[in-house]
N, CA, C and O of each residue as an XYZ file, in Angstrom:
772
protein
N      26.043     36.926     -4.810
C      26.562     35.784     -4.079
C      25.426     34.852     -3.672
O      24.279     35.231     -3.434
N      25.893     33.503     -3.612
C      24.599     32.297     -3.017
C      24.210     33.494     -1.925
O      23.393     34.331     -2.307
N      24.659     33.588     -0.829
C      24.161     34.501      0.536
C      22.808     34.926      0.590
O      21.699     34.580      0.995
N      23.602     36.126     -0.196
C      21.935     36.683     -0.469
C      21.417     36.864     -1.336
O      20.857     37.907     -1.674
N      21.536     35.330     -2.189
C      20.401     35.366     -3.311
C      19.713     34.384     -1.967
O      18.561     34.814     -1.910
N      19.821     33.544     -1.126
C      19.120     32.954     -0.115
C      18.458     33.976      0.411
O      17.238     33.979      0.244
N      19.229     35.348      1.345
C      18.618     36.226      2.082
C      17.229     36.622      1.643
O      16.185     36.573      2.294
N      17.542     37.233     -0.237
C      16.725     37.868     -0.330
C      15.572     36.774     -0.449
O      14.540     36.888      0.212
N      15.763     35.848     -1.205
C      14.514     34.338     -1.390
C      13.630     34.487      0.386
O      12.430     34.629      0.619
N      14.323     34.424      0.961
C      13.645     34.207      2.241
C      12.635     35.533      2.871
O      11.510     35.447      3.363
N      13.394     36.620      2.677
C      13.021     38.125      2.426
C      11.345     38.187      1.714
O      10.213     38.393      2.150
N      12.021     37.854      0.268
C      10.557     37.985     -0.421
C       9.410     37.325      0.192
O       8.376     37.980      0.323
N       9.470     35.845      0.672
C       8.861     35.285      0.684
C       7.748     35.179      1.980
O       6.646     34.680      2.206
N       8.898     36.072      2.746
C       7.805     36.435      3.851
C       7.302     37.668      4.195
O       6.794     38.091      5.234
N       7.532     38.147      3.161
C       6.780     39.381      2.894
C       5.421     39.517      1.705
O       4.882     40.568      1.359
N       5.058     37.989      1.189
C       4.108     37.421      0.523
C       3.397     36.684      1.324
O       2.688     36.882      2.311
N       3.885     35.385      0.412
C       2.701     34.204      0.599
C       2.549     33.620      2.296
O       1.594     33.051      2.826
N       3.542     33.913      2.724
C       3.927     33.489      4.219
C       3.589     34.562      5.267
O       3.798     34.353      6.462
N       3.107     35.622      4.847
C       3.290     37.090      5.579
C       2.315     37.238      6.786
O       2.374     37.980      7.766
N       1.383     36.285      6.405
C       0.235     36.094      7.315
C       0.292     35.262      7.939
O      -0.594     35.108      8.780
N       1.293     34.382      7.837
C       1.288     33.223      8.980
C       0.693     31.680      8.472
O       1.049     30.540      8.774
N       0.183     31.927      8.038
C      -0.956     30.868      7.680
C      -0.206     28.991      6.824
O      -0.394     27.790      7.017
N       0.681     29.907      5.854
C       1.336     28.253      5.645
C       2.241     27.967      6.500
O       2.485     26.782      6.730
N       2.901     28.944      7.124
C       3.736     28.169      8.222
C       3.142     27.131      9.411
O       3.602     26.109      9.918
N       1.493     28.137      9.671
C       0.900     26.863     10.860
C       0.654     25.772     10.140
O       1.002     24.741     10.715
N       0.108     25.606      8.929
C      -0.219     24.323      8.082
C       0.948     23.711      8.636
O       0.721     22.814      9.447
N       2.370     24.035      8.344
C       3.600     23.239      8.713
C       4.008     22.355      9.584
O       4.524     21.238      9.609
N       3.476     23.511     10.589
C       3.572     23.182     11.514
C       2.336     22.249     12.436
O       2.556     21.858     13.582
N       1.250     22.036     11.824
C       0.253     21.498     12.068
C       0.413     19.987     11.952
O       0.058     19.120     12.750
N       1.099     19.857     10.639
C       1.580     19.269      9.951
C       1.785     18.109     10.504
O       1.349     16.960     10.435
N       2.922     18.987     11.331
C       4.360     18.000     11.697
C       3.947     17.669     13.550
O       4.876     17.233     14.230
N       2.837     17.857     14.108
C       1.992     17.423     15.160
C       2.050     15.694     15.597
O       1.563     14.885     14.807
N       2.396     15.430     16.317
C       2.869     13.973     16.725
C       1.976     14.030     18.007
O       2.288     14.593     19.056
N       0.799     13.348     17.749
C      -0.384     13.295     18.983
C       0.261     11.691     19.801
O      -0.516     10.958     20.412
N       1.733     11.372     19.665
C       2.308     10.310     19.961
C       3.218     10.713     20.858
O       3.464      9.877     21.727
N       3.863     11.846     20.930
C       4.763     12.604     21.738
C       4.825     11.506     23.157
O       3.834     11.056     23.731
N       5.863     11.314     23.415
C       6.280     10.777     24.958
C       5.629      9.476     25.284
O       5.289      9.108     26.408
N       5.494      8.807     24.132
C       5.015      7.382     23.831
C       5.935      6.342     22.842
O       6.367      6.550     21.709
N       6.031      5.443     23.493
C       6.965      3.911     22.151
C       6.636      4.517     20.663
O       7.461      4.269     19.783
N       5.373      5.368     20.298
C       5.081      5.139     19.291
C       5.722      6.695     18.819
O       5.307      6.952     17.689
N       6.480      7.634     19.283
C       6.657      8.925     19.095
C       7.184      8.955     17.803
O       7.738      7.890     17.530
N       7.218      9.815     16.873
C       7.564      9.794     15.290
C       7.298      8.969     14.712
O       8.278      9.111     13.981
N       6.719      7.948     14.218
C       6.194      6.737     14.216
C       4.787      7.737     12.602
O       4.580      7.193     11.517
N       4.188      9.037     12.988
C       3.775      9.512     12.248
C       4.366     10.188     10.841
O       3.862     10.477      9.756
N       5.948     10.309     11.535
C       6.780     10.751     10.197
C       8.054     10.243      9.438
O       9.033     10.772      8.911
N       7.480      8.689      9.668
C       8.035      7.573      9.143
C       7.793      7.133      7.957
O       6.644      6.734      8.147
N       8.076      6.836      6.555
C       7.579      6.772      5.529
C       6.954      5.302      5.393
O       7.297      4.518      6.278
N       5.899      4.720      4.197
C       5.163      4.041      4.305
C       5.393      2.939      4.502
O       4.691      2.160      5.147
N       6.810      2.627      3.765
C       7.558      1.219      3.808
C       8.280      1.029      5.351
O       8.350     -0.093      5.850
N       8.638      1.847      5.825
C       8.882      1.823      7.102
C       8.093      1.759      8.445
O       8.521      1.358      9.527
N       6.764      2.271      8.127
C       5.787      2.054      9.325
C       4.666      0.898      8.327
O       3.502      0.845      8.723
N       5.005      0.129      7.232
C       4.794     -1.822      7.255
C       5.792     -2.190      7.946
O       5.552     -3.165      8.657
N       6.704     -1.827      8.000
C       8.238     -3.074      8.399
C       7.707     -2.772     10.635
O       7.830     -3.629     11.510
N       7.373     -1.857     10.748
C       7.486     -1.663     11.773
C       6.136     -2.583     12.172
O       6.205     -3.621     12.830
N       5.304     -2.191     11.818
C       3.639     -3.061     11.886
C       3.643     -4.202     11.660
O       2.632     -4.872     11.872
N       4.779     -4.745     11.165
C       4.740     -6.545     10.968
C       5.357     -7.018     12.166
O       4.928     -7.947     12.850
N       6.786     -6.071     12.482
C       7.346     -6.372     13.276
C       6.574     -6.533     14.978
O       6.837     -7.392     15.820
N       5.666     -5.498     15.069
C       5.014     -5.421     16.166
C       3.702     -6.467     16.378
O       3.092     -6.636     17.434
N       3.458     -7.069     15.184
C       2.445     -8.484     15.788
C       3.059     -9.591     15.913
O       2.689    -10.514     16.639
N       4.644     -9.571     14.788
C       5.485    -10.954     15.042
C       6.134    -11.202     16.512
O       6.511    -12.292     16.943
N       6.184     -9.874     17.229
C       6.697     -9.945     18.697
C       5.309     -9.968     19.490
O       5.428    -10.624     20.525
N       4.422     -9.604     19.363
C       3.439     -9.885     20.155
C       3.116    -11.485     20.082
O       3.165    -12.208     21.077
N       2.797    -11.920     18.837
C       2.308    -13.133     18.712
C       3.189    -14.210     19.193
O       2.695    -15.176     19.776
N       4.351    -14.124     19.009
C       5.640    -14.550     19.834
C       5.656    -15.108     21.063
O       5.591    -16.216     21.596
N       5.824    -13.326     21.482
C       5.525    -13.156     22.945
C       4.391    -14.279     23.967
O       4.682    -14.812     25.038
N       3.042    -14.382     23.184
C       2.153    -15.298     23.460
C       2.053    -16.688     22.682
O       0.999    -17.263     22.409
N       2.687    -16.901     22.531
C       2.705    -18.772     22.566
C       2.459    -19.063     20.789
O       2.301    -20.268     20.595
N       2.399    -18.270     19.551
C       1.776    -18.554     18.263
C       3.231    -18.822     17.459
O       4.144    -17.998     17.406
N       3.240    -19.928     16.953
C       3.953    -20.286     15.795
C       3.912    -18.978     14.897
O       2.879    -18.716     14.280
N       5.118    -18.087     14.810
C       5.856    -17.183     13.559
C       6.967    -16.971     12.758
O       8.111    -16.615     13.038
N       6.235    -17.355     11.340
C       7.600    -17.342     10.180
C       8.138    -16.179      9.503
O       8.394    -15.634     10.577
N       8.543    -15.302      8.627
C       8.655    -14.624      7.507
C       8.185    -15.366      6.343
O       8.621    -16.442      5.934
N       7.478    -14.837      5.982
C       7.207    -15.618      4.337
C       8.696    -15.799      3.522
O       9.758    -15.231      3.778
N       8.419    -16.713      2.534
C       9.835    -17.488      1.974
C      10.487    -16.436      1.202
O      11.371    -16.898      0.480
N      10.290    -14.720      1.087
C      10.916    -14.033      0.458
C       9.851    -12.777      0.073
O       8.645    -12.859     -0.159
N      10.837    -11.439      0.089
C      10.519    -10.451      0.631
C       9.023     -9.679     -0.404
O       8.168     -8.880     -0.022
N       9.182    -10.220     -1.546
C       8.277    -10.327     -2.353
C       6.700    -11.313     -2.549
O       5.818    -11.088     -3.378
N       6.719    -12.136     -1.777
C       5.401    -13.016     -1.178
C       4.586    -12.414     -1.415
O       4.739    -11.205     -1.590
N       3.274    -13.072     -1.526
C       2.109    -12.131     -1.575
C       1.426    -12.109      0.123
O       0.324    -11.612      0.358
N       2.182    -12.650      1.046
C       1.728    -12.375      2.114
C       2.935    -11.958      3.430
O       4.111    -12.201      3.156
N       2.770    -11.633      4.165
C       3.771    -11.410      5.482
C       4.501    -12.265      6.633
O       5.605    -12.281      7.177
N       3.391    -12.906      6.700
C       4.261    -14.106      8.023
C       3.532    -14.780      7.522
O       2.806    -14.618      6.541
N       3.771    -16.007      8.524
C       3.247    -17.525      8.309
C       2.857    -17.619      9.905
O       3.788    -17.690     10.707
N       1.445    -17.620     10.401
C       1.127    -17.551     12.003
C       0.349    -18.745     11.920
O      -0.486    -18.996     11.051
N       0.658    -19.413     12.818
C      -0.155    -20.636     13.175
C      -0.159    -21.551     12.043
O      -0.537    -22.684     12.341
N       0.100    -21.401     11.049
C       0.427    -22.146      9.775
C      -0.162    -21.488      8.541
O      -0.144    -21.863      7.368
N      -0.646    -20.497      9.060
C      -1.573    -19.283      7.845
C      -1.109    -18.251      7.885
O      -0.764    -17.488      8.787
N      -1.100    -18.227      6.185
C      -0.408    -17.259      5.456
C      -1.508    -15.746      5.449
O      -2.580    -15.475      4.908
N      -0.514    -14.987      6.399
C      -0.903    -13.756      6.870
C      -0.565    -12.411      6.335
O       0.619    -12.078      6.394
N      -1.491    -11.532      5.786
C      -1.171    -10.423      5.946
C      -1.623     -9.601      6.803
O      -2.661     -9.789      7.438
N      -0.565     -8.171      6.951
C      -0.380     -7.449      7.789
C      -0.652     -6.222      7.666
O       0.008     -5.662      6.790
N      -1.547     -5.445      8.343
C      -1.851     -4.107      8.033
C      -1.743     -3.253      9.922
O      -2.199     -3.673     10.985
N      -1.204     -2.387      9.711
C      -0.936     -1.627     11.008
C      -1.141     -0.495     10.687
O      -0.704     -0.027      9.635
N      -1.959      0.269     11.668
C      -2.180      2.094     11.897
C      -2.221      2.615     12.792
O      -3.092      2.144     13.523
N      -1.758      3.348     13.170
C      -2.046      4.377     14.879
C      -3.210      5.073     14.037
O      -3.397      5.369     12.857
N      -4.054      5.208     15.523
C      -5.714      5.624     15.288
C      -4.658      7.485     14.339
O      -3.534      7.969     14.475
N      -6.100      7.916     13.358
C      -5.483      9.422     12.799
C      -5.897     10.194     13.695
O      -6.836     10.271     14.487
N      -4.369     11.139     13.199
C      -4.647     12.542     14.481
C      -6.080     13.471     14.254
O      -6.751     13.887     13.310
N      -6.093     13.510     15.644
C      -7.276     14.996     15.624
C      -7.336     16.032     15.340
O      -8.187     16.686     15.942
N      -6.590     16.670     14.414
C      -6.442     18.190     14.114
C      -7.414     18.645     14.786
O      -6.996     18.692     15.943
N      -8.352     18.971     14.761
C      -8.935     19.859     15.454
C      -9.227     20.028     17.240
O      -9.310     21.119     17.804
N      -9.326     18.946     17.790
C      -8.977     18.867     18.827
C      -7.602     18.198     20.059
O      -7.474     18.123     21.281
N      -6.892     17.871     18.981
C      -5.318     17.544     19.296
C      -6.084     15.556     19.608
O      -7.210     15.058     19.631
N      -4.469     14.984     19.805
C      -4.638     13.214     20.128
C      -5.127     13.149     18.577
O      -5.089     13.750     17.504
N      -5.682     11.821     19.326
C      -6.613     11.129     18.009
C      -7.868     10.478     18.336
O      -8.163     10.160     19.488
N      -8.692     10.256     17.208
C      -9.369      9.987     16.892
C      -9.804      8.243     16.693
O      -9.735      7.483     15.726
N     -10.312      8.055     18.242
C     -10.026      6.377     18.352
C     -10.994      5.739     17.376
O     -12.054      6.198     16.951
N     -10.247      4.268     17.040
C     -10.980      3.258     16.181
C     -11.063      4.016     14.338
O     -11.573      3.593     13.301
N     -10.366      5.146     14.642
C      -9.750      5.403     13.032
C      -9.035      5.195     12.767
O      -8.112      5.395     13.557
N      -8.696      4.598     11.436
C      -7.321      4.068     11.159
C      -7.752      4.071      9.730
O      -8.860      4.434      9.336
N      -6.667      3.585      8.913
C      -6.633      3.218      7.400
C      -6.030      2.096      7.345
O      -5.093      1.868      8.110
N      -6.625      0.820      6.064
C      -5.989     -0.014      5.733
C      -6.088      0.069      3.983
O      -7.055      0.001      3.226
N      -4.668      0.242      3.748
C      -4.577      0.614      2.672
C      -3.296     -1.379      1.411
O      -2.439     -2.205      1.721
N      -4.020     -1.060      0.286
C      -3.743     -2.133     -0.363
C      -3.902     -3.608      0.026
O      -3.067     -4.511     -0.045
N      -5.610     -3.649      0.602
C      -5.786     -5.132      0.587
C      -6.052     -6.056     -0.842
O      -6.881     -5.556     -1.601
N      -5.767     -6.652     -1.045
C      -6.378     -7.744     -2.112
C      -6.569     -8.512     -2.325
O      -5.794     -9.375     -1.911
N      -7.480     -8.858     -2.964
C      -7.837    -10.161     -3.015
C      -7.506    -11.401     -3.799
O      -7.921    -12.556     -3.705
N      -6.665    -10.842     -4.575
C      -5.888    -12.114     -5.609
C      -4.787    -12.501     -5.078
O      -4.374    -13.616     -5.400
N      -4.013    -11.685     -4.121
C      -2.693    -12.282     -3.458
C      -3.161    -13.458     -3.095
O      -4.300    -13.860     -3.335
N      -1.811    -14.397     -2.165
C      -2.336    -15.396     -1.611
C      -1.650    -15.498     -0.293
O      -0.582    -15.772      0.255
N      -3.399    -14.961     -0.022
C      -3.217    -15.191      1.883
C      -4.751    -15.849      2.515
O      -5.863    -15.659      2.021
N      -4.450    -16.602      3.647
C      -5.093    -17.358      4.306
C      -5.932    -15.650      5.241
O      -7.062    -15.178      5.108
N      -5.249    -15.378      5.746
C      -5.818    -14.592      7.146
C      -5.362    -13.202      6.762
O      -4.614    -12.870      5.842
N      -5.998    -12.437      7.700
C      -5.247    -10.509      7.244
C      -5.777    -10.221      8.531
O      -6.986    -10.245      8.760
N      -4.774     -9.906      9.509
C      -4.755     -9.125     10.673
C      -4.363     -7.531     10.439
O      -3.434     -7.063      9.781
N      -5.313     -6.911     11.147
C      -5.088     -5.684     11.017
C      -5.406     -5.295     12.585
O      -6.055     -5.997     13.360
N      -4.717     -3.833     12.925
C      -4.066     -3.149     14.114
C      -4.342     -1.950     13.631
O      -4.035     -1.377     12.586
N      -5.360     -1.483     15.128
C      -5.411      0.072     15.068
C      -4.916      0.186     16.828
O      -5.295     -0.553     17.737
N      -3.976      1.345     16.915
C      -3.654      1.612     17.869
C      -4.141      2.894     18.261
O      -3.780      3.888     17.631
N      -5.020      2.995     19.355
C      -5.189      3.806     20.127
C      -5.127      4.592     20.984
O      -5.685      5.675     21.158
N      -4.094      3.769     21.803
C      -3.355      4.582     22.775
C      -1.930      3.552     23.189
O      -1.624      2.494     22.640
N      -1.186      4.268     24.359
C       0.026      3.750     24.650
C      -0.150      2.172     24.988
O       0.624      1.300     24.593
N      -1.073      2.001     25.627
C      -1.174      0.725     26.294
C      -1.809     -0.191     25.814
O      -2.906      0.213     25.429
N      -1.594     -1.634     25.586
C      -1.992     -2.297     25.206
C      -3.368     -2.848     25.367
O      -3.584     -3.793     24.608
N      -4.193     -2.572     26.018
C      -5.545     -2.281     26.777
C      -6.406     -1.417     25.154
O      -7.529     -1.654     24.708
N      -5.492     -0.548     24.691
C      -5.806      0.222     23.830
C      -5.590      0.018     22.658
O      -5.840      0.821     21.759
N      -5.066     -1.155     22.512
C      -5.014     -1.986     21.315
C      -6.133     -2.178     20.271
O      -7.087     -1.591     20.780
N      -6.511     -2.653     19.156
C      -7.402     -3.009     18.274
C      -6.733     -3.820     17.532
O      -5.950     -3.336     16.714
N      -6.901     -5.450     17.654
C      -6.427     -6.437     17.133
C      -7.207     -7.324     16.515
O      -7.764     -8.179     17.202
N      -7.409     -7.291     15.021
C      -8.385     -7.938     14.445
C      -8.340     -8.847     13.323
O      -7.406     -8.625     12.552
N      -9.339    -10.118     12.928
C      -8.353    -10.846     11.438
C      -9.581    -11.184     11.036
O     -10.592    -11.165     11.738
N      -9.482    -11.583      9.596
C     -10.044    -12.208      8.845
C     -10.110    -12.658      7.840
O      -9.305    -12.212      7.023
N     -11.235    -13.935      7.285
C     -10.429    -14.553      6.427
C     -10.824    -14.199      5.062
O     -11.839    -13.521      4.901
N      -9.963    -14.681      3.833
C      -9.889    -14.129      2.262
C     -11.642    -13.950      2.008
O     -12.303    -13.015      1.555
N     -12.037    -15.371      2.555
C     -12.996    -15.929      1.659
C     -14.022    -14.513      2.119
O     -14.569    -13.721      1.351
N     -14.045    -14.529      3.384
C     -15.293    -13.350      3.856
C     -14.825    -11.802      3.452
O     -15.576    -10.827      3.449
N     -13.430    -11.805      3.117
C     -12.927    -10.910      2.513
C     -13.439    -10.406      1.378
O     -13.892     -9.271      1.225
N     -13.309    -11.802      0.092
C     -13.842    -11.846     -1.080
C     -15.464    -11.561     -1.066
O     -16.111    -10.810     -1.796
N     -15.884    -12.375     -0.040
C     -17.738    -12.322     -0.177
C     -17.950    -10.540      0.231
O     -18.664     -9.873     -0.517
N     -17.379     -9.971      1.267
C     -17.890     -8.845      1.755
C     -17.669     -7.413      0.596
O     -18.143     -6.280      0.668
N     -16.488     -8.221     -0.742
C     -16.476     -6.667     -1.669
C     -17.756     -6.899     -2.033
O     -18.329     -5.837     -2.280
N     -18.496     -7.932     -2.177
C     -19.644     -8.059     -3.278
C     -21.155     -7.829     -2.926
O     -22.192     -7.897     -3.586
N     -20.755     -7.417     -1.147
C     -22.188     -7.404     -0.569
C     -22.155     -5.204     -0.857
O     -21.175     -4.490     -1.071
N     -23.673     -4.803     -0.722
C     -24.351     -3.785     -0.763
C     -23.383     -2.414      0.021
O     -23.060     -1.245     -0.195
N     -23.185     -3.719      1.243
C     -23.002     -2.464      1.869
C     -21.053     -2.671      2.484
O     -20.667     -2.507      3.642
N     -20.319     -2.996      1.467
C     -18.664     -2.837      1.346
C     -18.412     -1.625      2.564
O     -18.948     -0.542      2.798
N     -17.733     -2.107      2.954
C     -16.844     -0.958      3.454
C     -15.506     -0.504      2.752
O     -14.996      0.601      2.939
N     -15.104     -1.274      2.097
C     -13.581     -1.351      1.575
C     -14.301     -0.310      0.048
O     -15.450     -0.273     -0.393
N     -13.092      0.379     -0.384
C     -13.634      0.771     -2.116
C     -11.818      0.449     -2.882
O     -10.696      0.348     -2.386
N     -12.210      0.402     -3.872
C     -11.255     -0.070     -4.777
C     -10.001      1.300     -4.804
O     -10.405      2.463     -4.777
N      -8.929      1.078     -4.845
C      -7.440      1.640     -4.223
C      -7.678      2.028     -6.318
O      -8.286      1.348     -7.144
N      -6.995      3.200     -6.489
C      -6.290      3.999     -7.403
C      -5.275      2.839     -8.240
O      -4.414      2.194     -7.642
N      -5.489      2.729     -9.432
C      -4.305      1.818    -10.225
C      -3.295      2.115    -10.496
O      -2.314      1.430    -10.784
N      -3.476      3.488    -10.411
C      -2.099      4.353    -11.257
C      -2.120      4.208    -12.558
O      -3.103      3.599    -12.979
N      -1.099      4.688    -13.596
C      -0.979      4.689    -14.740
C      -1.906      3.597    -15.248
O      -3.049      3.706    -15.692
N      -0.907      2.175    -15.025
C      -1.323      0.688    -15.532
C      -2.595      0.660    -14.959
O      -3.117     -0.307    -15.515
N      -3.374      1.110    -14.221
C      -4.431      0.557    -13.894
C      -4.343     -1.216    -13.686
O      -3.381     -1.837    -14.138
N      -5.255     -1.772    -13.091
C      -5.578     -3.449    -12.927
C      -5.041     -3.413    -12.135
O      -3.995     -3.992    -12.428
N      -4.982     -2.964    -10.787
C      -4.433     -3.529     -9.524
C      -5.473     -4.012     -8.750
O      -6.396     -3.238     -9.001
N      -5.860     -4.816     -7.976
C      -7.076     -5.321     -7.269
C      -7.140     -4.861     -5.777
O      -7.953     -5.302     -4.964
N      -6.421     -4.155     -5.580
C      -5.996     -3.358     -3.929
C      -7.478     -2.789     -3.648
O      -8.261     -2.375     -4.503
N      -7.617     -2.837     -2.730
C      -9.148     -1.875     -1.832
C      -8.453     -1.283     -0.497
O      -7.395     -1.660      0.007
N      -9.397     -0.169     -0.016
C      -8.626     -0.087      1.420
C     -10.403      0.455      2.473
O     -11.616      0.441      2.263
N      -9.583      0.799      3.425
C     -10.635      1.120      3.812
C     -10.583      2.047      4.845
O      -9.777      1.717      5.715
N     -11.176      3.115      5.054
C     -10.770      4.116      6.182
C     -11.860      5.076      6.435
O     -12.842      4.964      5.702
N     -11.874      6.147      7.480
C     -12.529      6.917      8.238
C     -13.909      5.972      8.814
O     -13.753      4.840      9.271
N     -14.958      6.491      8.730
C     -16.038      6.233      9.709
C     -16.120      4.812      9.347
O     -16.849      4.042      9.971
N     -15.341      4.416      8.285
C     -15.721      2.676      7.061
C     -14.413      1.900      8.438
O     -14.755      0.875      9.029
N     -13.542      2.315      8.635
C     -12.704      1.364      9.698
C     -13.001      1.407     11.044
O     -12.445      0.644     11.834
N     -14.046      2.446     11.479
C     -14.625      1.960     12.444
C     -15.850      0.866     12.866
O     -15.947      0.254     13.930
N     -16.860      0.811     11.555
C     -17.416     -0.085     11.640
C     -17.233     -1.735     11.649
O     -17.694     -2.733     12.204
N     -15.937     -1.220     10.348
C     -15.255     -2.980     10.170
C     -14.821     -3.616     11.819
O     -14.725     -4.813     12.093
N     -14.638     -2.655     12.615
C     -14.418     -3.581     14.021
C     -15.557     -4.253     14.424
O     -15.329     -5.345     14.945
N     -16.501     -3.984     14.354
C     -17.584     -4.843     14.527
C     -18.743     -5.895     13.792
O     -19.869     -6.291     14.088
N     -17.914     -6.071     12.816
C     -18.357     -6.680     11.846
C     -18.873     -7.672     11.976
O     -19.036     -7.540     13.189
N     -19.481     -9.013     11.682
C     -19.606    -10.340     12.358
C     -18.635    -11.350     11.449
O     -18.641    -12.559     11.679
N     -17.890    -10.834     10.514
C     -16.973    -11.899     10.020
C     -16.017    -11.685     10.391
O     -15.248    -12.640     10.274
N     -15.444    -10.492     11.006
C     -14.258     -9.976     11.571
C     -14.037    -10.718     13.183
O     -15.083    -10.928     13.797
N     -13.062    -11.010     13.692
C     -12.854    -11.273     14.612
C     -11.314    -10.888     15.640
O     -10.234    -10.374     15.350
N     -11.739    -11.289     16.573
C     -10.389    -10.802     17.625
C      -9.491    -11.366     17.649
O      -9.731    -12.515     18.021
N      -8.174    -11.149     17.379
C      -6.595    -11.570     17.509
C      -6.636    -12.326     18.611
O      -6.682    -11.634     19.628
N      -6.637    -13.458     18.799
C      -6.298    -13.813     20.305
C      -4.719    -14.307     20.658
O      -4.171    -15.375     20.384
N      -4.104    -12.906     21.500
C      -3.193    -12.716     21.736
C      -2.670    -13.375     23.066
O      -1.513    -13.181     23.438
């Protein structure tokens, strides 16, 4: 019977590979939300297209909120996200990555994944969130051109994104100790919110 061809599946299996415990904590490690009892709670086990839609949404209400002209680009396919102040913007959002090893996270880390440089955008704001409060914010932009000049200097932070099959995609991203420095960059600058 299905029953216990389940029973026994479950039976075997933890009397193997599972017997020690060990992939279940991975699992459960896993599934760790250093966001717990915050706006941002599950927000980590949201899939990718859903935490962009959420990250656009959260600078178009901020920027809003403070006094900045905001559009949607003319269709959902654009090569950019909004239209702020009259520049064509893209949007990159991350909650700082969790700390496995010491629980929370790990401030001023973040990932920005599929920038490029052939789309067509004026500005690229990017958001690392650090903590609940806006105090803890990381709100930052900059433009194509220093975009374009900075793949070509020595010391890039960004490296070129995976093509997949087709290869020729022009995407870069940039992350771990490389997105903490980009906050201080001197072509990078502050969102003024």
């Amino acid at each position: 019977s299905k029953t216990s061809s389940k029973t026994s599946s479950k039976t075997s299996s933890k009397t193997s590979v599972f017997s020690d415990g060990t992939l279940t904590k991975f699992i459960k490690d896993s599934l760790y939300d250093p966001w717990e009892g915050t706006d941002f709670q599950g927000y980590v086990h949201m899939g990718p297209k859903q935490k962009g839609e959420f990250g656009e949404m959260v600078v178009e209400r901020l920027a809003k909120e403070r006094g900045h002209s905001v559009s949607r680009a003319e269709t959902s396919t654009a090569p950019y996200d909004r239209l702020i102040d009259g520049y064509r913007t893209e949007i990159k959002f991350s909650l700082a990555i969790r700390n496995h090893k010491e629980g929370g996270v790990t401030a001023n880390r973040f990932i920005i994944n599929h920038a490029a440089k052939n789309k067509d955008w004026d500005r690229f704001i990017f958001v690392c969130i650090n903590g609940s409060e806006e105090s803890d914010w990381v709100i930052k932009w900059f433009s194509k051109e220093d975009f374009v000049n900075h793949l070509n200097s020595p010391d890039c932070l960004f490296r070129k994104q995976q093509g997949g099959r087709g290869g020729g995609n022009d995407d870069y991203m940039c992350s771990g100790s490389n997105s903490e420095r980009l906050i201080s960059q001197p072509w990078v600058h502050s969102f003024s919110l």
